[in-house]
N, CA, C and O atoms as a MOPAC input file, in Angstrom:
PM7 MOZYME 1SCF
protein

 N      0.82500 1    -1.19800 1     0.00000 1
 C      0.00000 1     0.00000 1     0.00000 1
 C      0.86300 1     1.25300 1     0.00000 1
 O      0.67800 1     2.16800 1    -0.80300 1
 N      1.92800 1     1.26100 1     1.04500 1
 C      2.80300 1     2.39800 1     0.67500 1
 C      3.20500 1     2.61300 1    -0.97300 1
 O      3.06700 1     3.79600 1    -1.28500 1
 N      3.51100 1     2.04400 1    -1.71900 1
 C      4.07700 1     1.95200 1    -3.08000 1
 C      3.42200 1     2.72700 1    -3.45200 1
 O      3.89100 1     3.74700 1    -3.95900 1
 N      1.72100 1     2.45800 1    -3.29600 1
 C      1.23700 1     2.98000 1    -4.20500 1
 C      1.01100 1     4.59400 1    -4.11700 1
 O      0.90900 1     5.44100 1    -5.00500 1
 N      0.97200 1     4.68600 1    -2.63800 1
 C      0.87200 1     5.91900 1    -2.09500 1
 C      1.93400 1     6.96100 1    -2.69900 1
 O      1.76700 1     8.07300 1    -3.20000 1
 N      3.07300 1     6.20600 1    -2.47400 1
 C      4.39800 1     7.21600 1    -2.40600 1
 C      4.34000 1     7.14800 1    -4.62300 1
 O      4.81900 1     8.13100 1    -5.19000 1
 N      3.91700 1     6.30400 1    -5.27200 1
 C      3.25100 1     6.81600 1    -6.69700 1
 C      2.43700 1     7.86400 1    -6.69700 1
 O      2.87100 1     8.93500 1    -7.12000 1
 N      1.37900 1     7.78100 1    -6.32200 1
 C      0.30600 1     8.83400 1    -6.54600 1
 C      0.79700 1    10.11800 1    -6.28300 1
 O      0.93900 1    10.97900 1    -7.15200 1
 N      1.18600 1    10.32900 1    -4.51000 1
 C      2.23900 1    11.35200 1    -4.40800 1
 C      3.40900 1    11.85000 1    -5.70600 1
 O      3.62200 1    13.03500 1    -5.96500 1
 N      3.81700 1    11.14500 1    -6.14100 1
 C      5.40000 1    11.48500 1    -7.04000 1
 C      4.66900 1    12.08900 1    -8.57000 1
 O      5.26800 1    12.63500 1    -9.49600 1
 N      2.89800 1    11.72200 1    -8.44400 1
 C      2.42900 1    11.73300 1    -9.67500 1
 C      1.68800 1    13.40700 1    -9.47500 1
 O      1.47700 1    14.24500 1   -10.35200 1
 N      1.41900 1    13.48300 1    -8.01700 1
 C      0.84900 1    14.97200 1    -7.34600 1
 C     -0.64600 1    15.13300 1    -8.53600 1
 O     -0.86400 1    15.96800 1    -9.41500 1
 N     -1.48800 1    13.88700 1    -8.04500 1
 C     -2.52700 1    14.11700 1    -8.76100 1
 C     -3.65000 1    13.83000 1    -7.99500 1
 O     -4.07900 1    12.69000 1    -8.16900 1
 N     -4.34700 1    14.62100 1    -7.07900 1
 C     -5.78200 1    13.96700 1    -6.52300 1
 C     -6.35800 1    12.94800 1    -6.57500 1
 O     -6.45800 1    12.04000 1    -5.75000 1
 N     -6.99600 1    13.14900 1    -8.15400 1
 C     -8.09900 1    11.98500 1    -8.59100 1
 C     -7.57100 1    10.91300 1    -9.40600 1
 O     -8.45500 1    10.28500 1    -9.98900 1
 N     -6.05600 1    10.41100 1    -9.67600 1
 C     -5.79600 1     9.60300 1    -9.83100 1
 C     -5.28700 1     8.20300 1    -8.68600 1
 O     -4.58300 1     8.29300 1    -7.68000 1
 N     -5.85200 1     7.12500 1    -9.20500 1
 C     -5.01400 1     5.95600 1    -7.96100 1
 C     -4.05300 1     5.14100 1    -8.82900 1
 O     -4.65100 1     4.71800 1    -9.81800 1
 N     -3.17900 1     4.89500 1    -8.80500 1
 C     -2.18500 1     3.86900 1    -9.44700 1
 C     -2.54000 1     2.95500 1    -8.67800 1
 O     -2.90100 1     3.24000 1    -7.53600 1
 N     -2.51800 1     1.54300 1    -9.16200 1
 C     -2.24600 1     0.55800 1    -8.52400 1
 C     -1.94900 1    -0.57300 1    -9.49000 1
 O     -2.19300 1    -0.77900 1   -10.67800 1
 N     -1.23800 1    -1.31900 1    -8.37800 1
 C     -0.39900 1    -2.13100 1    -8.72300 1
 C     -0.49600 1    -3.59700 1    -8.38700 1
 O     -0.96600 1    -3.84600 1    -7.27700 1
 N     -0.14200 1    -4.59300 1    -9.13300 1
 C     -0.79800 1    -5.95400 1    -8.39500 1
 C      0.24500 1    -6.77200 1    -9.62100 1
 O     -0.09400 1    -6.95100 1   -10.79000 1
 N      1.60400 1    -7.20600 1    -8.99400 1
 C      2.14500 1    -7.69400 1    -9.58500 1
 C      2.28900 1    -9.38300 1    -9.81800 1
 O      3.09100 1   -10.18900 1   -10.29100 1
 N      1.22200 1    -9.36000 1    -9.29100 1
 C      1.04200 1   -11.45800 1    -9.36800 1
 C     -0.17100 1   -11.35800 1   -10.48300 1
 O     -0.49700 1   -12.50400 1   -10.79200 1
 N     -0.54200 1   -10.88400 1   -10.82200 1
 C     -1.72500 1   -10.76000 1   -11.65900 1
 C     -1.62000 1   -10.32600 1   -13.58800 1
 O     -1.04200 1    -9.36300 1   -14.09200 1
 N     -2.32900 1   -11.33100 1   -14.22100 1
 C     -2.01400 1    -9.88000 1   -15.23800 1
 C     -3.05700 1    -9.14500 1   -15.37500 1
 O     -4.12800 1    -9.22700 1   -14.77300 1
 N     -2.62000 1    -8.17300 1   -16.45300 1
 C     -3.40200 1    -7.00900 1   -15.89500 1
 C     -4.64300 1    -7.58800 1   -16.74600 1
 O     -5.71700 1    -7.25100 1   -16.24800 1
 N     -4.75300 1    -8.34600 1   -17.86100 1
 C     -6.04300 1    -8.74700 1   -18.56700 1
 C     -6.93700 1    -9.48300 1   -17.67600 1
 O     -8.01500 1    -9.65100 1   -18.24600 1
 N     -6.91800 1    -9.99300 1   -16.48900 1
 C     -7.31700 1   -11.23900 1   -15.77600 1
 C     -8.15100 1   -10.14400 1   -14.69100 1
 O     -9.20900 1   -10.60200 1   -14.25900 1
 N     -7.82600 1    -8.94100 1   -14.28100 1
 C     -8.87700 1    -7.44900 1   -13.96100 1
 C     -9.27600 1    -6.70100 1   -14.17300 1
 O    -10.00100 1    -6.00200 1   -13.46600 1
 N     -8.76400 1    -6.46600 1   -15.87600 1
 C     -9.27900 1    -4.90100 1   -16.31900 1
 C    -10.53600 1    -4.81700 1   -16.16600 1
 O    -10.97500 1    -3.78500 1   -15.65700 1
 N    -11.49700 1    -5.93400 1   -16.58600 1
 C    -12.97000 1    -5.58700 1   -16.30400 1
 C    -13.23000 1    -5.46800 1   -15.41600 1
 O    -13.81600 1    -4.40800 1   -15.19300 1
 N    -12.99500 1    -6.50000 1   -14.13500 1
 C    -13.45300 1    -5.49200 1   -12.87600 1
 C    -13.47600 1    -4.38600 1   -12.63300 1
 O    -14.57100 1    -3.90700 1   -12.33800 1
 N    -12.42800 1    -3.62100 1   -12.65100 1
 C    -12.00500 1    -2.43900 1   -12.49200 1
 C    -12.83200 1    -1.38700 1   -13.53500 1
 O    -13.09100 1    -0.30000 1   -13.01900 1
 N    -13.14200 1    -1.51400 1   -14.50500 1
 C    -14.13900 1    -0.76500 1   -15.65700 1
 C    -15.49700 1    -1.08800 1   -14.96300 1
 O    -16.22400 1    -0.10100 1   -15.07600 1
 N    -15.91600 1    -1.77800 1   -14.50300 1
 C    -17.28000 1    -1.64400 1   -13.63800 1
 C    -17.36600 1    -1.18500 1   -12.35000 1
 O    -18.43400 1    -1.10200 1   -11.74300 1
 N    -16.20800 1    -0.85900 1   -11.86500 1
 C    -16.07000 1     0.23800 1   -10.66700 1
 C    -16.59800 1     1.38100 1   -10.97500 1
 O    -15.73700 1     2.00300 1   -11.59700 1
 N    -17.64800 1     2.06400 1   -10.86900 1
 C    -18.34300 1     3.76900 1   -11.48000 1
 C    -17.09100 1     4.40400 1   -10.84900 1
 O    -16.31400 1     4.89900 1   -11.66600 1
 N    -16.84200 1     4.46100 1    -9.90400 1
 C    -15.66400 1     5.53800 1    -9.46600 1
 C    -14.64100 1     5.89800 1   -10.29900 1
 O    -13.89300 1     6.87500 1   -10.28100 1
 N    -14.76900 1     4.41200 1   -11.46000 1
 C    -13.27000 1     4.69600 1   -12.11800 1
 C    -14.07900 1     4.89400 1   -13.80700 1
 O    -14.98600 1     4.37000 1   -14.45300 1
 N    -12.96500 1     6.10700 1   -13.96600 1
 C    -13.81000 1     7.32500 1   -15.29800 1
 C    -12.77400 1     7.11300 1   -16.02600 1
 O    -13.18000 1     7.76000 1   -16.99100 1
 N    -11.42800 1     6.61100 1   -16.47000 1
 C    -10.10700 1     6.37500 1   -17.28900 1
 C     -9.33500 1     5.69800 1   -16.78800 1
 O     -8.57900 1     5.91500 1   -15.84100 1
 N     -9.55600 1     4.44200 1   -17.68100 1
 C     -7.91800 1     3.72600 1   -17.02600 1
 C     -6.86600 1     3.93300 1   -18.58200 1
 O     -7.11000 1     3.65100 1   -19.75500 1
 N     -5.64100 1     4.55400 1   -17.90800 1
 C     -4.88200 1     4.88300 1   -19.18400 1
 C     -3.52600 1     3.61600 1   -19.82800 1
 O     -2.77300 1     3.50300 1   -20.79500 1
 N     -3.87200 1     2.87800 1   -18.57000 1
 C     -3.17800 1     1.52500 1   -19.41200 1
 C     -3.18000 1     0.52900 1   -18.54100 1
 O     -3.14800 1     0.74500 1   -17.32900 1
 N     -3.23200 1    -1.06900 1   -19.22900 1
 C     -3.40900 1    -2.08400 1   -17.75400 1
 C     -2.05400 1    -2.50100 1   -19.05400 1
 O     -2.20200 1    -2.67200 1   -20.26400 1
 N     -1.21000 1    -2.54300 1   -18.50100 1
 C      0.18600 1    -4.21300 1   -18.70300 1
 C      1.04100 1    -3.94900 1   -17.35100 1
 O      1.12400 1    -3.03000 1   -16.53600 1
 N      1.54300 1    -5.02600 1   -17.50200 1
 C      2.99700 1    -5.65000 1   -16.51800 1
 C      4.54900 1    -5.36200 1   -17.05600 1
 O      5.59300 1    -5.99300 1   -16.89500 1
 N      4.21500 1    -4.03700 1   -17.82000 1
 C      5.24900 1    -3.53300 1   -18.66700 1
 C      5.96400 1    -2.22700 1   -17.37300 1
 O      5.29700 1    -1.86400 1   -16.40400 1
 N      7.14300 1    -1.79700 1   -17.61200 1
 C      7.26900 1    -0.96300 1   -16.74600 1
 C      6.54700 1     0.36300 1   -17.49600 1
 O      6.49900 1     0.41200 1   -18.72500 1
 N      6.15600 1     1.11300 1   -16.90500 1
 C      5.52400 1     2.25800 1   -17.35000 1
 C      5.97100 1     3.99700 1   -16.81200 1
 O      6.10700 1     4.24000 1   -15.61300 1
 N      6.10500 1     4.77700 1   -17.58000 1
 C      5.53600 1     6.38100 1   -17.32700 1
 C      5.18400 1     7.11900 1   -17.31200 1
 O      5.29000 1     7.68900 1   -18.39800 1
 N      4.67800 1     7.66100 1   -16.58300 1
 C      3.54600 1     9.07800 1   -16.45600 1
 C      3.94000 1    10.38900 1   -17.28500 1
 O      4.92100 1    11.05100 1   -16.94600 1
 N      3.13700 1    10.75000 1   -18.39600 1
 C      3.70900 1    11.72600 1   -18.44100 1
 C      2.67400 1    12.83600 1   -17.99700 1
 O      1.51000 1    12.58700 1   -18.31300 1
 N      2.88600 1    13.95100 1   -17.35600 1
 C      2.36200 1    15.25800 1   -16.28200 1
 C      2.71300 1    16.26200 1   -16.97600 1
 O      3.85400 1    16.64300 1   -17.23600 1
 N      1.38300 1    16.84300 1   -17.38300 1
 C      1.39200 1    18.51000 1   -17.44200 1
 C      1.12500 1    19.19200 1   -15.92100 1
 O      0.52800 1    18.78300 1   -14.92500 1
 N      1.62100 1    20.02900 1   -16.13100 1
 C      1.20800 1    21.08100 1   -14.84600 1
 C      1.02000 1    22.81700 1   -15.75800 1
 O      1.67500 1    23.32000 1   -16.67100 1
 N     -0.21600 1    23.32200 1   -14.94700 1
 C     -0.94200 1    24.18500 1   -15.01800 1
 C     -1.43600 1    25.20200 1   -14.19400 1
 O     -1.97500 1    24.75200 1   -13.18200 1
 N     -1.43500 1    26.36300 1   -14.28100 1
 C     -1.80600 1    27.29300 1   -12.84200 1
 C     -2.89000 1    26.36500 1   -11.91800 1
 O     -2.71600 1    25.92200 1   -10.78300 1
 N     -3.81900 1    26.25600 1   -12.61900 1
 C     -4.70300 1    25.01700 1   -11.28400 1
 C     -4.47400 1    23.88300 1   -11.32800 1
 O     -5.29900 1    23.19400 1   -10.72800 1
 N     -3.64000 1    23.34300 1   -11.82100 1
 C     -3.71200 1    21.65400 1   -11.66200 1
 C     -2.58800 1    21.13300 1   -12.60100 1
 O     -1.68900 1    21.67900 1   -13.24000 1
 N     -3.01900 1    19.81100 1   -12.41700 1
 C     -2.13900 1    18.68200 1   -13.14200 1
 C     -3.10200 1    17.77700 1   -13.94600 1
 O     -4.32000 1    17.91200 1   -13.82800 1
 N     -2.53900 1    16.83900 1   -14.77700 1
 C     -3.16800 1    16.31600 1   -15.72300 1
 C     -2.00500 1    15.09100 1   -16.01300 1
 O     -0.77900 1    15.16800 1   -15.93200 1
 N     -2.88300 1    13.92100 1   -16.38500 1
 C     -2.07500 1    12.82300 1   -17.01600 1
 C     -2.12700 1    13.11200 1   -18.59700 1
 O     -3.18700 1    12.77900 1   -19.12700 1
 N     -1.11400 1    13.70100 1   -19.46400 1
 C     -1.08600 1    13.39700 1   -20.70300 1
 C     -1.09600 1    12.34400 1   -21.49900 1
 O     -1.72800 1    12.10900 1   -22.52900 1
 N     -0.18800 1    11.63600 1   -20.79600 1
 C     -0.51200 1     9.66600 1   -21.65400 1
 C      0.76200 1     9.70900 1   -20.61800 1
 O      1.23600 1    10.47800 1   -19.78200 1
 N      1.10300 1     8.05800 1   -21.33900 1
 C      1.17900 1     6.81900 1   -20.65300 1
 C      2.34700 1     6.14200 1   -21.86400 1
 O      1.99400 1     5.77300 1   -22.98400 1
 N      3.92300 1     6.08000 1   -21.29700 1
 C      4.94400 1     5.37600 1   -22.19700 1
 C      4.79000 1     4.01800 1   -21.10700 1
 O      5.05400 1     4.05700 1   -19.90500 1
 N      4.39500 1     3.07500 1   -21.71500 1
 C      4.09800 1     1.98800 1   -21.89600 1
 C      5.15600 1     0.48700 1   -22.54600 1
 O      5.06300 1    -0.16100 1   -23.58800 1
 N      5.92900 1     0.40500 1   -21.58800 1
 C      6.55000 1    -0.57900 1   -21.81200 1
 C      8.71800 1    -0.48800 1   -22.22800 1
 O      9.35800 1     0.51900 1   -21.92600 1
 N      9.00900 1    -1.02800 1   -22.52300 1
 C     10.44200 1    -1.16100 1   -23.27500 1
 C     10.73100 1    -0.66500 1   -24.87000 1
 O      9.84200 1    -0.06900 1   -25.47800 1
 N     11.88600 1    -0.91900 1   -25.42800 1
 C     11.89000 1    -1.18000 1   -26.76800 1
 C     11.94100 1    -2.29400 1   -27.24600 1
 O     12.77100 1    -3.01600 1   -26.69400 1
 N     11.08000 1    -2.98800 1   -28.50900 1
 C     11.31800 1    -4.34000 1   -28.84200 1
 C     12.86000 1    -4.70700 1   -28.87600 1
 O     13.80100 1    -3.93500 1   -29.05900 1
 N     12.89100 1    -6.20500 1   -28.63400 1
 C     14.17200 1    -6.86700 1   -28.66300 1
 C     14.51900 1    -7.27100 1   -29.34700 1
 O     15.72200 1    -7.49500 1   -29.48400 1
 N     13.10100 1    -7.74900 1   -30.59900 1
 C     13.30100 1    -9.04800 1   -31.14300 1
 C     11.91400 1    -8.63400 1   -32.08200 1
 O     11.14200 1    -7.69200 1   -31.90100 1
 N     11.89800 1    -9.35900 1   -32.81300 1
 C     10.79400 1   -10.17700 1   -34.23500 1
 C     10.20700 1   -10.90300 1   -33.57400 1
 O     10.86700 1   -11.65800 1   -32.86000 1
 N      8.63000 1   -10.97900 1   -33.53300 1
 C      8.13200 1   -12.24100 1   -33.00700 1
 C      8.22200 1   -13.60500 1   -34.12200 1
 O      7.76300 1   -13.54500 1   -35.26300 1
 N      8.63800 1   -14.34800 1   -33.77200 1
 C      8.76500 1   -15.47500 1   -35.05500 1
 C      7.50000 1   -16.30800 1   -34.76700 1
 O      6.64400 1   -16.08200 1   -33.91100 1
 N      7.56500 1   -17.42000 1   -35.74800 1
 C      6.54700 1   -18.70000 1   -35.47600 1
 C      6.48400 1   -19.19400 1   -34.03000 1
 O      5.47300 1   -19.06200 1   -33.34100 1
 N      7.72100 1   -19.82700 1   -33.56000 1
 C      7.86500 1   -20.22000 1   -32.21400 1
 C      6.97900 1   -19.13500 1   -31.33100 1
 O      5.78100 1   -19.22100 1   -31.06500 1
 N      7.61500 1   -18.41800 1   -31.07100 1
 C      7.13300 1   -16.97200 1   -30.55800 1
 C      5.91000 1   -17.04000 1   -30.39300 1
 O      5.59200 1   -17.01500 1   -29.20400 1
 N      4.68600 1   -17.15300 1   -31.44300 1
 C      3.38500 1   -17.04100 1   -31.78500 1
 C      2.83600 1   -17.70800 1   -31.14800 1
 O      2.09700 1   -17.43800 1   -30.20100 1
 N      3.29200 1   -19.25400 1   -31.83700 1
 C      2.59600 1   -20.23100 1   -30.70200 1
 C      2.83500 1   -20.50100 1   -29.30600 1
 O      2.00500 1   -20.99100 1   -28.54000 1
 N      4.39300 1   -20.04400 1   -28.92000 1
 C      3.97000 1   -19.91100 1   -27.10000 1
 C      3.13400 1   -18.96500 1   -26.85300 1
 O      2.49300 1   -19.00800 1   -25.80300 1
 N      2.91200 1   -17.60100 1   -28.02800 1
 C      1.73400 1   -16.91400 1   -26.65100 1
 C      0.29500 1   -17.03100 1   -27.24800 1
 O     -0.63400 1   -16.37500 1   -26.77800 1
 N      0.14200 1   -17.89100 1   -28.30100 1
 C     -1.24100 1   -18.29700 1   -28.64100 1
 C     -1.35300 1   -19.12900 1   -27.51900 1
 O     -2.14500 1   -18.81400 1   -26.63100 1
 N     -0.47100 1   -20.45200 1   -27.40200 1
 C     -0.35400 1   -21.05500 1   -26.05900 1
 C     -1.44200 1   -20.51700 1   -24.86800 1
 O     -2.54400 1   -20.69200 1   -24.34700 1
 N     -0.03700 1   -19.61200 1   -24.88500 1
 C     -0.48200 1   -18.97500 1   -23.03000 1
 C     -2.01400 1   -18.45600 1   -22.84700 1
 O     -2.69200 1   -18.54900 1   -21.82400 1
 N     -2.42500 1   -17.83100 1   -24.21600 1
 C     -3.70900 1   -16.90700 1   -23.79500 1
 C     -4.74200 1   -18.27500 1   -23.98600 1
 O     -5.52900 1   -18.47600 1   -23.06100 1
 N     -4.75600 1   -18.95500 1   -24.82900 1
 C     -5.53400 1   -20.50400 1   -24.48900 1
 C     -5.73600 1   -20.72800 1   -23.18800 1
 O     -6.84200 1   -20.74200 1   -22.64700 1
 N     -4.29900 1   -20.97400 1   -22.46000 1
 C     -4.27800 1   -21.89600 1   -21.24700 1
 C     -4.72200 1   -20.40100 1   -20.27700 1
 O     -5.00100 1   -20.74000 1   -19.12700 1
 N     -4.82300 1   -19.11100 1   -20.46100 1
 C     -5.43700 1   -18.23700 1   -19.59400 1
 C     -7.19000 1   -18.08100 1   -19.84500 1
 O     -7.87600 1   -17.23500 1   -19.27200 1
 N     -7.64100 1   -18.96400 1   -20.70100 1
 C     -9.32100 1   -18.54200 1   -21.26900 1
 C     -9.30700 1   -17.46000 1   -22.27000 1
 O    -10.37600 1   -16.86900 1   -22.41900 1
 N     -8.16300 1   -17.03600 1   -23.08200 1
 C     -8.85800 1   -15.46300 1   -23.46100 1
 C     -8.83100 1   -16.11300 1   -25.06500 1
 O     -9.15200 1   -15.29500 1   -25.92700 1
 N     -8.48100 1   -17.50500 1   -25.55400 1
 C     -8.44300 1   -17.41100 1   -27.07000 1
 C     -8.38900 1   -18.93800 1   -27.18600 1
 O     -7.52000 1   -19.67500 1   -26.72000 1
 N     -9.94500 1   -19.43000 1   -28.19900 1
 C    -10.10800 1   -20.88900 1   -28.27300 1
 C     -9.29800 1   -21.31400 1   -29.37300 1
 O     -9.24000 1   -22.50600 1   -29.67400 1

């Protein structure tokens, strides 16, 4: 719970909550979380490292977007495909 705190703080944004849940992926809650009414924008669900980017303004702050992840490493090849056709099978998301 601190983590997330000392985020939100570093992000100096009221009505935003970061959170974080690193045993999880993020596809396996996004819907929960979209049927929360409280929550009006989610600006990205992965397990990618991520950053905020912040305008600031005489009254406020604002999330502009969201850098989202690394730089590719690699080509996904055949192999490639079928481990993560694989994985999303063996998670329910693709028959």
């Amino acid at each position: 719970m601190a983590s997330k705190c000392v985020r939100a703080l570093r992000i100096a944004l009221m009505s935003n909550a970061p959170s974080v849940g690193s045993t999880k992926y993020p596809i396996n809650v996004i819907n929960n979380v979209r049927n929360v009414s409280e929550v009006a924008v989610i600006y990205c669900a992965t397990s990618n490292p991520v950053q905020v980017i912040v305008a600031k303004v005489d009254e406020g702050r604002s999330v502009v977007g969201i850098v989202d992840g690394l730089s590719s490493r690699s080509i996904e090849g055949p192999d490639d495909k079928q481990k993560r056709s694989k994985l999303l099978r063996e998670l329910g998301y693709k028959k």
